[in-house]
C-alpha positions in Angstrom: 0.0 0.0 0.0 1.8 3.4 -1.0 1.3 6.2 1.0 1.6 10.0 0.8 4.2 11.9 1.8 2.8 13.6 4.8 1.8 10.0 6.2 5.9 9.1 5.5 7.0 11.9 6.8 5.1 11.7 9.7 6.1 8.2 9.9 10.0 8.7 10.5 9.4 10.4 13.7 8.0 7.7 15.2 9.9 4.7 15.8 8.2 1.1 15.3 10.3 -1.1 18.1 9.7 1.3 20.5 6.9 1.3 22.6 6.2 4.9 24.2 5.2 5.9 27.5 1.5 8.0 27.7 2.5 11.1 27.6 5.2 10.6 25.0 2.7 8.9 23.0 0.3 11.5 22.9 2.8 13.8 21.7 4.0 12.0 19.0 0.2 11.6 17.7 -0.3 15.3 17.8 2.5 16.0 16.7 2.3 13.6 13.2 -1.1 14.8 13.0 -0.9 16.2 9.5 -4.0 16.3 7.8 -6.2 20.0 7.0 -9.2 18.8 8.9 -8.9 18.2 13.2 -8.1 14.8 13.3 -10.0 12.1 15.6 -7.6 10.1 17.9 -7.9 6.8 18.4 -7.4 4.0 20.5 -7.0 0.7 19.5 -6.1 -2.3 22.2 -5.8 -5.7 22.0 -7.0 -8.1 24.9 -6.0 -11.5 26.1 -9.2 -12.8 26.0 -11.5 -14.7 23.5 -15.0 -12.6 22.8 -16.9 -16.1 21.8 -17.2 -16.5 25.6 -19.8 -15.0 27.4 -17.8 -14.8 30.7 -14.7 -13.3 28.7 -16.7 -10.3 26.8 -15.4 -6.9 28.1 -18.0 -4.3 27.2 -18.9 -0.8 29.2 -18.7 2.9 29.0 -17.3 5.9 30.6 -17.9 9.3 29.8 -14.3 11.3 28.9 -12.8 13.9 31.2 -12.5 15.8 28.3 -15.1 14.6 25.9 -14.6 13.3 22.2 -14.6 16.8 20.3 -17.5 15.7 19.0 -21.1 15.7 20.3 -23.4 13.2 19.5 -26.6 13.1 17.9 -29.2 10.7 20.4 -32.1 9.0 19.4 -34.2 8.3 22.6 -37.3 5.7 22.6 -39.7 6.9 25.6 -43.1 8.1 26.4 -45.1 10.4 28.4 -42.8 12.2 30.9 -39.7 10.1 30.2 -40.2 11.4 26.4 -39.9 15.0 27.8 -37.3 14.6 30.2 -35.4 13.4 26.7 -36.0 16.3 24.7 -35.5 18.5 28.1 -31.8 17.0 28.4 -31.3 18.1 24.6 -31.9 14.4 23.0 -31.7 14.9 19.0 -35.2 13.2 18.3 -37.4 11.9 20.8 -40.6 9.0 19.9 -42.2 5.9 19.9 -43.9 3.1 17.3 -43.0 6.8 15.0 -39.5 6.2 15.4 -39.5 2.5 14.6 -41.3 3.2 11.3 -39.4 5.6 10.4 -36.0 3.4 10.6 -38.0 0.2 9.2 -39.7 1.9 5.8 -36.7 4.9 5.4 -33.6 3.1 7.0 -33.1 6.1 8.8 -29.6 6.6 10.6 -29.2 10.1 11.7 -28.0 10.0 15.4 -25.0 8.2 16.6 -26.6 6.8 19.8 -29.8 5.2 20.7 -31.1 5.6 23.9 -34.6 3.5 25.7 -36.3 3.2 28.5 -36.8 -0.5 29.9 -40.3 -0.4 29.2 -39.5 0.4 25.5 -37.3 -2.4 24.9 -40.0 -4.5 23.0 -41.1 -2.1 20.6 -37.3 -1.3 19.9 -36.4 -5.1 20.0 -38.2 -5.1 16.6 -35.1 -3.2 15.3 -33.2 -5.1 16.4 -31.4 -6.9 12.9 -31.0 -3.3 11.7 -29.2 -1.6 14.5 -27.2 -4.9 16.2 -24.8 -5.0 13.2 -24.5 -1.6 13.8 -23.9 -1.3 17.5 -26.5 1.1 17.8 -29.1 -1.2 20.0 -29.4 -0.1 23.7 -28.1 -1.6 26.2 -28.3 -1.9 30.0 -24.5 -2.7 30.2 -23.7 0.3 28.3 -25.9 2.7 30.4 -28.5 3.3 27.6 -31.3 1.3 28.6 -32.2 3.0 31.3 -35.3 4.8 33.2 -33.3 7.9 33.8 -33.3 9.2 29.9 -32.5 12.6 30.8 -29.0 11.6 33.0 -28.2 8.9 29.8 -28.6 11.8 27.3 -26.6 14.4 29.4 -23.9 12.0 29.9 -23.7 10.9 26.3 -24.0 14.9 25.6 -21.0 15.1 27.8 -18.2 12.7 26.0 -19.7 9.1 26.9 -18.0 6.8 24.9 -18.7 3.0 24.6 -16.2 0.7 24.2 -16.7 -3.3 23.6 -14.6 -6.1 22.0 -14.6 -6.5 18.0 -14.7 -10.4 16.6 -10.9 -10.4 16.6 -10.7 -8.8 20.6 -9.8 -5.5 20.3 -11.6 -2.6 20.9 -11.3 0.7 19.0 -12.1 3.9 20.8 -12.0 7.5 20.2 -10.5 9.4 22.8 -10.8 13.0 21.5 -9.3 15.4 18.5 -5.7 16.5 17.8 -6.5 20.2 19.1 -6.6 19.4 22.6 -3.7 18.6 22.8 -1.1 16.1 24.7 -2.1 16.0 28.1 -6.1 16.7 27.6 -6.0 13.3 25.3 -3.4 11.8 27.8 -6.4 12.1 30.5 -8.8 10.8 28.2 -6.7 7.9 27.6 -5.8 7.1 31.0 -9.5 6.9 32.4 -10.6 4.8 28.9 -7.6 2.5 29.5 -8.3 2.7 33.4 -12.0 1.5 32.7 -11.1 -1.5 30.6 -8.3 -2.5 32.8 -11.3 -2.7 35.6 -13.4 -4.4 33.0 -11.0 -7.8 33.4 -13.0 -10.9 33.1 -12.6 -13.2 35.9 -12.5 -16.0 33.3 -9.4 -14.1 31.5 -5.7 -15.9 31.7 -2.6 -14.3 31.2 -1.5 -11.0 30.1 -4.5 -9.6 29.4 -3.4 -5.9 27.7 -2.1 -7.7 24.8 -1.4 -4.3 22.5 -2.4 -0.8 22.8 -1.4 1.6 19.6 -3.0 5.2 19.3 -3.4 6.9 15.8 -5.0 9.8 14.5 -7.6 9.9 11.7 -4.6 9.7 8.8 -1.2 9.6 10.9 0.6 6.8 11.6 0.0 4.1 14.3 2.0 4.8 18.0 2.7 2.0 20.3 2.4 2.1 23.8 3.8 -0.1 26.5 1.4 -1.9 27.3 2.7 -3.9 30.6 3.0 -0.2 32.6 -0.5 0.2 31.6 -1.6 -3.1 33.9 
């Protein structure tokens, strides 16, 4: 795969057999960030654990000391006074059997987050082949199935990020933009990394922080020890 100059640039000031403390890290990202546009930073880590196994999945979220940059649109099922508490808290669209309709007949994806109240959970279990593949169906374990809308929608409002296990056990996680900086995205990083460290399956064995590499949107991957993260 060729790749630009910038990206090669960027590329010799990082070196590959090193892997880089946190705030060294951080630096390096910003600082190889070379695109136009404010570039997402991302986490990506790689557990000792096997996601087929129900007692080994390691899925939660945690809302960023700093937020992602970016706020998210929220899509909240509820009715009656839960439906205002929604739109109170600033949720994006707020509805019921509407809502469903609207995803089923115009495949309809203009928020980022869904958010339900338990007592919604069977009209919104309908969707549930659409969003699943998506990671966009609600969730207790990720805080939004939940009978206090308006705190879910604030939170998610506030940086809440969700982070769960991909088929190959790693999860990928945004942990803010380039413009804040090294040691704003060094604190996002430390209480994302802190909350998946806590997240250990009981059923996991051996080194369970198998890999940890940060990147933004079009730099160049960063390594970071992994074994002072533990």
């Amino acid at each position: 795969m060729s790749r630009g100059k910038k990206y090669v640039d960027s590329a010799k000031l990082i070196d590959r057999s090193v892997q880089y403390d946190v705030a060294e890290a951080m630096d390096l990202v910003v600082k190889t960030a070379s695109a136009k546009f404010d570039e997402t930073v991302e986490l990506h880590v790689k557990l000792g654990v096997d996601s087929r196994h129900a007692d080994q999945q390691v899925r939660g979220a945690i809302v960023l000391p700093h937020g992602t940059g970016k706020t998210a649109r929220v899509l909240v099922f509820a009715k009656g006074d839960k439906a205002e508490e929604a739109k109170a808290a600033g949720a994006d669209y707020v509805g019921e059997m509407d809502m469903v309709e609207k995803i089923q007949k115009e495949n309809w994806f203009d928020y980022d987050v869904v958010v339900a109240t338990p007592d919604m959970m069977g009209v919104v279990g309908r969707l549930g082949k659409v969003l699943g593949p998506k990671g966009l169906m609600p969730s207790p374990k990720a805080g939004t199935v939940s009978p206090n809308v308006g705190q879910a929608v604030q939170e998610i409002k506030a940086g809440k990020v969700e982070y769960r296990l991909d088929k190959t056990n790693i999860i990928h996680c945004p942990i803010g933009k380039v413009s804040f900086g090294p040691e704003k995205l060094a604190e996002n990083f430390n209480a994302l990394m802190s909350a998946i460290i806590k997240a250990k399956p009981a059923a996991a064995k051996g080194q369970y922080v198998r890999s940890c590499v940060c990147a933004s949107t079009m730099g160049p991957g960063v390594k970071l020890n992994a074994a002072k993260l533990v």
